[in-house]
N, C-alpha and C positions, 0 to 999 in steps of 0.2 A: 662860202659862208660856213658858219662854224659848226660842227654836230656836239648837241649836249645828251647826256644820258640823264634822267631825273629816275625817284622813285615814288610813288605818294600810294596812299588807299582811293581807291575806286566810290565814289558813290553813286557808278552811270552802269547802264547794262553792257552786256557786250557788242548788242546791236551799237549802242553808241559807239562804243569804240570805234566798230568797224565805218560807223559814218565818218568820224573823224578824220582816221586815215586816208580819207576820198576827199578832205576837205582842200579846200585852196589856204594859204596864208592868211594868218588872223592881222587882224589893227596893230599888233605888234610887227609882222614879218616870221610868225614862226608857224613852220611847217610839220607835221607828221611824217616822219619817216617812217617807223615801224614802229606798235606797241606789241607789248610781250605781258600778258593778263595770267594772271592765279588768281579764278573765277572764286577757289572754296578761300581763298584768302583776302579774297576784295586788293589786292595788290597789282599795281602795272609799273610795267617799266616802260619808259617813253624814249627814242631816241628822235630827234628833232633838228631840226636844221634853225636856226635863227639867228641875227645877228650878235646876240651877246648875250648875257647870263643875266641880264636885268628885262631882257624881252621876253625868258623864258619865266621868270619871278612873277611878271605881270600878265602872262600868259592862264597860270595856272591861278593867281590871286584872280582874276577876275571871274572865275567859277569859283571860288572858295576852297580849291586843292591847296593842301599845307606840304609842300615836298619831305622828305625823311633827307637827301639830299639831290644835290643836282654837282653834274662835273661836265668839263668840257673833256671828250672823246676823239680818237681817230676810228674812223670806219673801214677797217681791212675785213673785204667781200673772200669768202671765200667760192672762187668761182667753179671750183670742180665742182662742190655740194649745190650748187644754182645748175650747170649743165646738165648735171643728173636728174634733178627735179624737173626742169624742163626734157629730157629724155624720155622720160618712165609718163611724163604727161602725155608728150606726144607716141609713145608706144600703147598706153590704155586708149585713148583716141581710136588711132589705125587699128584697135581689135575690135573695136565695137560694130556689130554688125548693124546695118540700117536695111528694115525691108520696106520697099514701095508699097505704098497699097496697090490696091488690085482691084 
């Protein structure tokens, strides 16, 4: 399926957001991939999986977001910067001492 990148102003908090991201596919078929939020700027960037760029139009229309634009994306992961992220995760982890009660 295709990834679109959008950009619009925010009128939801960031707890929304982050529910969003959790969400399943909307009536259209478009998914949250990852947003990228400027809290002091009310600005997000959405990248999204959906079938086409009229899904993603009606997506944001049926909340009342007006996009600044929208494009179709390739998504190159960079995976060292994910392995490390998950590294340094699982290294804070493994230090954290747990004591049993008593």
């Amino acid at each position: 399926m295709p990834i679109f990148l959008d950009v619009h102003k925010v009128p939801f908090t960031e707890a929304n957001l982050r529910e969003l991201c959790q969400s399943p596919p909307d009536e259209f078929g478009v998914l949250h991939v990852n947003l990228f939020y400027n809290k002091e700027a009310k600005i997000c960037f959405c990248l999204l999986h959906a079938p086409d760029l009229d899904a993603v139009e009606k997506h944001h229309k049926k909340v009342n977001i007006e996009c600044e634009w929208i494009t179709e994306v390739t998504n190159i992961v960079n995976e060292g910067y994910i392995e490390n992220q998950i590294r340094r995760a699982n290294e804070k982890s493994s230090s954290a001492t747990i004591t049993a009660p008593q």
